[in-house]
PARO-230407 format. One record per residue: chain; z negated, x negated, y negated of N, C-alpha, C, CB in turn. Coordinates in Angstrom, 1 decimal. Last residue first. Glycine has a CB too. Example, Ala and Ser with C-alpha at 12.3 -4.5 7.8 and 13.67 -1.06 7.14 Angstrom:
   ch      nup    neast   nnorth     caup   caeast   canorth      cup    ceast   cnorth     cbup   cbeast   cbnorth
    A     -7.1    -12.8      2.2     -7.1    -13.7       1.1     -7.9    -12.9      0.0     -5.7    -14.1       0.6
    A     -7.8    -13.2      5.7     -7.8    -12.3       4.5     -7.8    -13.2      3.3     -9.0    -11.3       4.5
end
This chain:
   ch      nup    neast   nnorth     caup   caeast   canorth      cup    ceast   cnorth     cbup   cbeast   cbnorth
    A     -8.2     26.3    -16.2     -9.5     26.6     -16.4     -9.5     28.4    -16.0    -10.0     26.2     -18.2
    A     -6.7     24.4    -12.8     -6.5     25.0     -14.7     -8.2     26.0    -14.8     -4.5     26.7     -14.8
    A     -7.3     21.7    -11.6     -7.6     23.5     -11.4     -7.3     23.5    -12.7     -9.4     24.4     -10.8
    A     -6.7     18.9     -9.5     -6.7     19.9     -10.3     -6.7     20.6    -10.8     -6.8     19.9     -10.5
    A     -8.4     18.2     -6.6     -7.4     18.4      -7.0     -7.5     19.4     -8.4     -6.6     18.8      -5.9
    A    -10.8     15.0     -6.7    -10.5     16.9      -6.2     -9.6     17.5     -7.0    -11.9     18.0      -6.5
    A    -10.1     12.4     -7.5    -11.7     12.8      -6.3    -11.3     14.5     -6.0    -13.8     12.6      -7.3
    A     -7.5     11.0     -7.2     -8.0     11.9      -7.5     -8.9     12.3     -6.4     -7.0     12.8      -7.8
    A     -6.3      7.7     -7.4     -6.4      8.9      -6.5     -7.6      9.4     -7.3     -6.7      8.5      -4.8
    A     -4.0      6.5     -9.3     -5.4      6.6      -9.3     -5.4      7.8     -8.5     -6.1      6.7     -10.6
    A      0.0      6.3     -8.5     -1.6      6.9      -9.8     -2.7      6.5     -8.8     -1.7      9.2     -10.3
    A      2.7      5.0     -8.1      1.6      5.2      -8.0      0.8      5.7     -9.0      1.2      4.4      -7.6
    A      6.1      6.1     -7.1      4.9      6.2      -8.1      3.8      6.5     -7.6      5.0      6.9      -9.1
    A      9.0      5.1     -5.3      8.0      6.0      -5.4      7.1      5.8     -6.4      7.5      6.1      -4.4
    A     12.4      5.9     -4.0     11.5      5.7      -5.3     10.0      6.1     -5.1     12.1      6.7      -6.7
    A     12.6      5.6     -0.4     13.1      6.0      -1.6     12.3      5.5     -2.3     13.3      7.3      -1.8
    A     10.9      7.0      2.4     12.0      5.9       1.4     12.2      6.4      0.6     13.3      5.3       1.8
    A      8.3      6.7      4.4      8.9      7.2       3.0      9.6      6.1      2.9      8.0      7.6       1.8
    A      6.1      5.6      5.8      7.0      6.8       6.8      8.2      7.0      5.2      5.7      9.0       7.4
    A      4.3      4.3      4.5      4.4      3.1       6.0      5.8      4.2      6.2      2.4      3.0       7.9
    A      3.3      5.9      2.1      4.5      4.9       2.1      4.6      4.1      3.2      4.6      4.1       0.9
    A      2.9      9.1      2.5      2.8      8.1       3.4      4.0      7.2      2.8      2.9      8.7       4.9
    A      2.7     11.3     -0.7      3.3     10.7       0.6      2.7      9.4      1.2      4.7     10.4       0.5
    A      2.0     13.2     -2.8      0.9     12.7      -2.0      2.4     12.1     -0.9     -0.5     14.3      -1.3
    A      4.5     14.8     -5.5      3.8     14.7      -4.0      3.0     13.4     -3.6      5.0     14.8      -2.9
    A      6.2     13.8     -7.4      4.8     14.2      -7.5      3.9     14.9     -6.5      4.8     15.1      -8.5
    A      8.1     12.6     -6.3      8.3     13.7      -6.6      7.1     14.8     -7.2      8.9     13.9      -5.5
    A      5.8     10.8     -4.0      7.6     11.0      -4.7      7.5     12.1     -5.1      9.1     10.9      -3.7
    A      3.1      8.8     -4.9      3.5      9.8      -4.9      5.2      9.7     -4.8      2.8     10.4      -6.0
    A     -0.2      7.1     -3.4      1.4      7.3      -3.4      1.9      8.5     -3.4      2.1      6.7      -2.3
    A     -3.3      6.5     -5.1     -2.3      7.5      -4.4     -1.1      7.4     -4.4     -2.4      8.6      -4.7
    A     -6.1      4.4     -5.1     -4.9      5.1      -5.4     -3.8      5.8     -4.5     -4.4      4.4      -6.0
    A     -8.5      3.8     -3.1     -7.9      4.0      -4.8     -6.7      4.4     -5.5     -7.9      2.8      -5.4
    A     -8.6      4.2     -0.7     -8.3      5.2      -1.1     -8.4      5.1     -2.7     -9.1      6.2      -0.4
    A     -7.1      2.1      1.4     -8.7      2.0       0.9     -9.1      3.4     -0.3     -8.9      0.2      -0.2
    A     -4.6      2.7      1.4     -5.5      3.0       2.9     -6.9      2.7      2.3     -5.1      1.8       4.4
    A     -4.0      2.1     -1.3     -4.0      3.5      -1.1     -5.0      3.7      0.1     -2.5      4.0      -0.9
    A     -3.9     -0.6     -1.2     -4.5      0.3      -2.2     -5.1      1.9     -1.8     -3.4      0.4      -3.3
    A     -1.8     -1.0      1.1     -3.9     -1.5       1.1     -4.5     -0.7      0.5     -4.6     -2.9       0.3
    A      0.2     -0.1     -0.3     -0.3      0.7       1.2     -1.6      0.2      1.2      0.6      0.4       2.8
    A      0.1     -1.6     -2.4     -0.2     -0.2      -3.5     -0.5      0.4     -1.4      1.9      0.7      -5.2
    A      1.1     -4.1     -1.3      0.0     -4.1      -2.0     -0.6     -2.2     -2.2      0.5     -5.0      -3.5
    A      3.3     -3.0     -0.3      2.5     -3.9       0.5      1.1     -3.8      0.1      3.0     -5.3       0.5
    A      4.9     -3.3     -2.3      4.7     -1.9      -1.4      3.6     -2.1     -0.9      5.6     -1.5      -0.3
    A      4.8     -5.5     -3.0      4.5     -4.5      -4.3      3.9     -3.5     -3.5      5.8     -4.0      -5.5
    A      6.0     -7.1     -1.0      4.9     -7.3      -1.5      4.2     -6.5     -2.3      5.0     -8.1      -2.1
    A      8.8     -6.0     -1.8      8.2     -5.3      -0.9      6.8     -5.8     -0.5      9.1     -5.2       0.2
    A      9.0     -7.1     -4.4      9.1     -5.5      -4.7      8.4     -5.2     -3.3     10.8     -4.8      -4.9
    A      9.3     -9.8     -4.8      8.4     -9.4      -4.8      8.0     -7.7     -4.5      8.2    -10.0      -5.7
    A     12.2    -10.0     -5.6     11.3    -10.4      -4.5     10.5    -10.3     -4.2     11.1    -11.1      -4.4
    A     12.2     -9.4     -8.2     12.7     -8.5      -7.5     12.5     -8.9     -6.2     13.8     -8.2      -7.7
    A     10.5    -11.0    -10.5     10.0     -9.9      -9.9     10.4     -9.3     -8.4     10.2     -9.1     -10.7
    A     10.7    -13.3    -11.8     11.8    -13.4     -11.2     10.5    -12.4     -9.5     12.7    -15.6     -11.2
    A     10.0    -12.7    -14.3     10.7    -13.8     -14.6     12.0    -13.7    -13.0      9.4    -15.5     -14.7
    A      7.1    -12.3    -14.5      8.2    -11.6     -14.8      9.5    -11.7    -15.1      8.0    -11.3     -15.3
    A      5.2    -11.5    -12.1      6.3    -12.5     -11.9      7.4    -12.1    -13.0      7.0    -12.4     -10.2
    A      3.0     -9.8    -12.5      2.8    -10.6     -12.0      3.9    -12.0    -12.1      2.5     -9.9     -11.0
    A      4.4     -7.9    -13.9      3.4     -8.4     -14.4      3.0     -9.8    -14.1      2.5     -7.6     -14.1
    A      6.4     -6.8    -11.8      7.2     -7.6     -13.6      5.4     -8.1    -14.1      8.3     -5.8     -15.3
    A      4.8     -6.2    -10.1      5.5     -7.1     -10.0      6.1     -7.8    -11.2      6.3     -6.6      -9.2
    A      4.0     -3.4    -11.4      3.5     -4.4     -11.3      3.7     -5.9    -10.5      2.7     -3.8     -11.0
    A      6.3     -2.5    -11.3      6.2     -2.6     -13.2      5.0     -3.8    -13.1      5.3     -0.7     -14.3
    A      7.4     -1.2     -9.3      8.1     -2.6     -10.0      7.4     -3.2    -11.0      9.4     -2.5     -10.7
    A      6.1      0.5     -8.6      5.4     -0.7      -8.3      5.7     -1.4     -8.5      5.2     -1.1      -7.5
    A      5.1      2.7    -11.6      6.5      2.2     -10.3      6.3      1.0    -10.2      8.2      2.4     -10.6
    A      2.6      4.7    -12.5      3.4      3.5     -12.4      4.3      3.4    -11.3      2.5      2.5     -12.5
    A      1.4      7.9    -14.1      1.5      6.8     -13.0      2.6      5.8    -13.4      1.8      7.4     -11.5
    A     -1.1     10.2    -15.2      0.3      9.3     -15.2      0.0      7.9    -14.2      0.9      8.8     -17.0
    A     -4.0     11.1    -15.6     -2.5     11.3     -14.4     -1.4     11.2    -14.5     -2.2     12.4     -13.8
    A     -5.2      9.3    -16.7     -5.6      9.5     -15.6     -4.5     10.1    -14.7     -6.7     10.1     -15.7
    A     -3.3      6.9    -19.0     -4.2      8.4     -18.8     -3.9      8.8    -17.5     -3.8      9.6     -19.8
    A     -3.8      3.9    -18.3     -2.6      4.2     -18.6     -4.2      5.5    -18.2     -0.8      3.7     -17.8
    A     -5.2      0.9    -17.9     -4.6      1.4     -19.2     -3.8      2.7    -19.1     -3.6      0.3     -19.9
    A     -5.5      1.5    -15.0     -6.6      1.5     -15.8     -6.2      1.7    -17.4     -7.5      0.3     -15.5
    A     -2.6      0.4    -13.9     -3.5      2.5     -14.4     -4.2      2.4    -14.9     -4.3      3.7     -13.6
    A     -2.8     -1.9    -14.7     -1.9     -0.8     -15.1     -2.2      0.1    -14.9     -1.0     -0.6     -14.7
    A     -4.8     -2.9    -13.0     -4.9     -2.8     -14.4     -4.1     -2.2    -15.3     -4.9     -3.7     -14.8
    A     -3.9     -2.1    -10.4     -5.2     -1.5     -10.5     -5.3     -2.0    -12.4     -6.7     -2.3      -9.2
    A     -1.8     -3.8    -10.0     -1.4     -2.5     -10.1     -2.7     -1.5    -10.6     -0.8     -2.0      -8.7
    A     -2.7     -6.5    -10.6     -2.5     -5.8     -11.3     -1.7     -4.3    -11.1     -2.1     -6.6     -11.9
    A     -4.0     -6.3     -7.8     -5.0     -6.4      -9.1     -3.9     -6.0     -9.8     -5.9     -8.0      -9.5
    A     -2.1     -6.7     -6.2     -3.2     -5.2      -6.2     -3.9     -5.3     -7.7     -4.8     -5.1      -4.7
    A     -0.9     -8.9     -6.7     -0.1     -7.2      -6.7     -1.3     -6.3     -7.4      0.2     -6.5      -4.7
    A     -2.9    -10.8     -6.0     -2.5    -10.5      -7.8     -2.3     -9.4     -7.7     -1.3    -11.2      -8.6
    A     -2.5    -10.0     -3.1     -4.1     -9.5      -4.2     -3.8     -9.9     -5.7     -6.0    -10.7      -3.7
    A     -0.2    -10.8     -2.3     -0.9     -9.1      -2.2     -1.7     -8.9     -3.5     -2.1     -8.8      -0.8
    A     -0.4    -13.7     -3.3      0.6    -12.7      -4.1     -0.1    -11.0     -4.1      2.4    -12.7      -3.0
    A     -2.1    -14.2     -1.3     -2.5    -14.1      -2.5     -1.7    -13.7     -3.5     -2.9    -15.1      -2.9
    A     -0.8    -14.1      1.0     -2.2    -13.5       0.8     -2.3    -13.4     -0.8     -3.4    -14.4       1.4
    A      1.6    -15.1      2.0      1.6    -14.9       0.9      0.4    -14.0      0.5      2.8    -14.5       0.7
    A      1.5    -15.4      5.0      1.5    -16.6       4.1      1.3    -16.0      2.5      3.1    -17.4       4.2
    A     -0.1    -14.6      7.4     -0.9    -14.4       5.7     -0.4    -15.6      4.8     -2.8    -14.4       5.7
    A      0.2    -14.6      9.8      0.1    -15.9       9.4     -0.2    -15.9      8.0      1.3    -16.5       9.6
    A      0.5    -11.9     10.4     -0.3    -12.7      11.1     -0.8    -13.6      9.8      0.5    -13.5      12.6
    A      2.6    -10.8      9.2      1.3    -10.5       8.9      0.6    -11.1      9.0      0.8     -9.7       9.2
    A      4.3    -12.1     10.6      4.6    -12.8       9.3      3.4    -12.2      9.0      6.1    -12.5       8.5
    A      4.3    -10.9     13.3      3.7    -12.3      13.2      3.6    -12.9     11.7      4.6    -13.3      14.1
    A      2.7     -7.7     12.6      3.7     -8.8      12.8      3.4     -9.8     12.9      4.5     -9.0      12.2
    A      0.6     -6.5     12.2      1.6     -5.2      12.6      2.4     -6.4     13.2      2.4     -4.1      11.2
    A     -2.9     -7.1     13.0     -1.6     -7.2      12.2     -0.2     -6.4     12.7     -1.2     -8.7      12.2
    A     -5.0     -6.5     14.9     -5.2     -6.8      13.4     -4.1     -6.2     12.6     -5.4     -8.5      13.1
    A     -6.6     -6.5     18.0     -5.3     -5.7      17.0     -5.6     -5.9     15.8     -5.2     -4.1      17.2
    A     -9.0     -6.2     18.9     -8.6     -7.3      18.5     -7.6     -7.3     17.8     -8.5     -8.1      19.3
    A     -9.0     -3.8     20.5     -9.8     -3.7      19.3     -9.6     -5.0     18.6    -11.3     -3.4      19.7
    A     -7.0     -4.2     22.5     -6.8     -3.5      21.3     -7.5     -2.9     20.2     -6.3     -2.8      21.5
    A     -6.8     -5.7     24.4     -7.0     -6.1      23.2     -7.2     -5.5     22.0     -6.3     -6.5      23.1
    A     -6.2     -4.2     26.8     -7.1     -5.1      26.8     -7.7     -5.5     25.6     -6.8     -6.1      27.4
    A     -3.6     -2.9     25.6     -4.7     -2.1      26.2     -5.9     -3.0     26.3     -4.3     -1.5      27.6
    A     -1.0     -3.7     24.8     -2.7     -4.1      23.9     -3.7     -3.4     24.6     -2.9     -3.6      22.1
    A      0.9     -2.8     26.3      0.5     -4.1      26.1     -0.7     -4.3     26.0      1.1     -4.6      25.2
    A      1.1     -0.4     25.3      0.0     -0.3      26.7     -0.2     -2.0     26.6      0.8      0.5      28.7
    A     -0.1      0.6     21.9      0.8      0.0      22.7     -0.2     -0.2     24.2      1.4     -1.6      21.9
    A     -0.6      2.2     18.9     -1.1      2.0      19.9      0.0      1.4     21.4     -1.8      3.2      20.1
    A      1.3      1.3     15.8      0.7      2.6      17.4      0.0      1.4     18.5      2.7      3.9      18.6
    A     -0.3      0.5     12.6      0.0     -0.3      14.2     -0.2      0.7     15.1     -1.1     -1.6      14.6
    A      1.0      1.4     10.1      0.3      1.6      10.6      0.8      0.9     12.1      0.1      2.8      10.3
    A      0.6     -1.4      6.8      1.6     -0.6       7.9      1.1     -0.3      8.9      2.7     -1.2       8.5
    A     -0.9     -3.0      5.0     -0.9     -1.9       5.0     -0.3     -0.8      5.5     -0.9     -1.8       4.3
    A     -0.5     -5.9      5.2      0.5     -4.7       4.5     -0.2     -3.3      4.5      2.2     -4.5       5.3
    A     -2.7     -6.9      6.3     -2.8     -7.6       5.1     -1.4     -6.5      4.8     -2.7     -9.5       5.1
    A     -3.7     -5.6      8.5     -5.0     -6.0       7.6     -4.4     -6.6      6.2     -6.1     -7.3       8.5
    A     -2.3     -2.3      9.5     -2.4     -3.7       9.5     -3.0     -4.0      8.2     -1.1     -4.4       9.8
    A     -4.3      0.8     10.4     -3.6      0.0       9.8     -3.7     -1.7      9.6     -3.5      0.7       8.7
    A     -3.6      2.4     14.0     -4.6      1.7      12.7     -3.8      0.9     12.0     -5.9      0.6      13.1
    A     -4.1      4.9     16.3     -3.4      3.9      15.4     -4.3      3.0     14.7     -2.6      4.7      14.3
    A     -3.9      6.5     19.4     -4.8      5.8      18.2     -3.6      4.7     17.7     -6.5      4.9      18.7
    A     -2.7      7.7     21.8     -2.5      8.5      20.6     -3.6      7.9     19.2     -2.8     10.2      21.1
    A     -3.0      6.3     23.6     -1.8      6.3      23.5     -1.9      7.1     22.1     -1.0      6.9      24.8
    A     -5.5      6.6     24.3     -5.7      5.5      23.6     -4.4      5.2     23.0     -6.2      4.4      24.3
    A     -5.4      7.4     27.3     -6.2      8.0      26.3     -6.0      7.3     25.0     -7.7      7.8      26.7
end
């Protein structure tokens, strides 16, 4: 029964399938990995997030940012290490539903997507020309 629940991990934001392993455990299920586990870099996430959440806040409601931009905020000196931290940050963002991952100006799943992508501010109801 239980073969078809997921959830997402507590500090990336990657979705955890369900496993028969964890059958005993699997409300105890937290993290996707042991490097999740151990939350070495907890606090990089939450600068991330914070400044991906002050880059839209300056920016008009439906334009968006590339998660590098909030990495160059945070580190600007020496960002590009940080990029999959960036992802990391904007999948919390998003599984909590403040903002939205887009490619191509599409709604995607960044735990299932590659490539370039851009974040915006999630939208409370899609919008309608007058």
């Amino acid at each position: 029964m239980r073969q078809n629940l997921s959830k997402l991990c507590a500090r990336c934001g990657r979705t955890i399938a369900w496993r028969k392993a964890w059958a005993r455990d699997w409300d105890a299920v937290r993290y996707c990995s042991d490097g999740c586990r151990s939350g070495r870099q907890e606090a990089v996430i939450v600068a991330l997030e914070r400044a991906i959440l002050t880059l839209l806040a300056g920016r008009a409601r439906e334009h968006s940012i590339c998660p590098s931009e909030a990495a160059r905020l945070v580190a600007p000196e020496h960002w590009h290490p940080l990029m999959e931290d960036a992802r990391a940050a904007a999948r919390r963002l998003a599984a909590a539903g403040a903002i939205q991952i887009t490619q191509r100006g599409r709604v995607v799943d960044l735990a299932t997507i590659r490539g370039p992508v851009r974040l915006r501010l999630a939208r409370s109801r899609p919008l309608s020309g007058p």
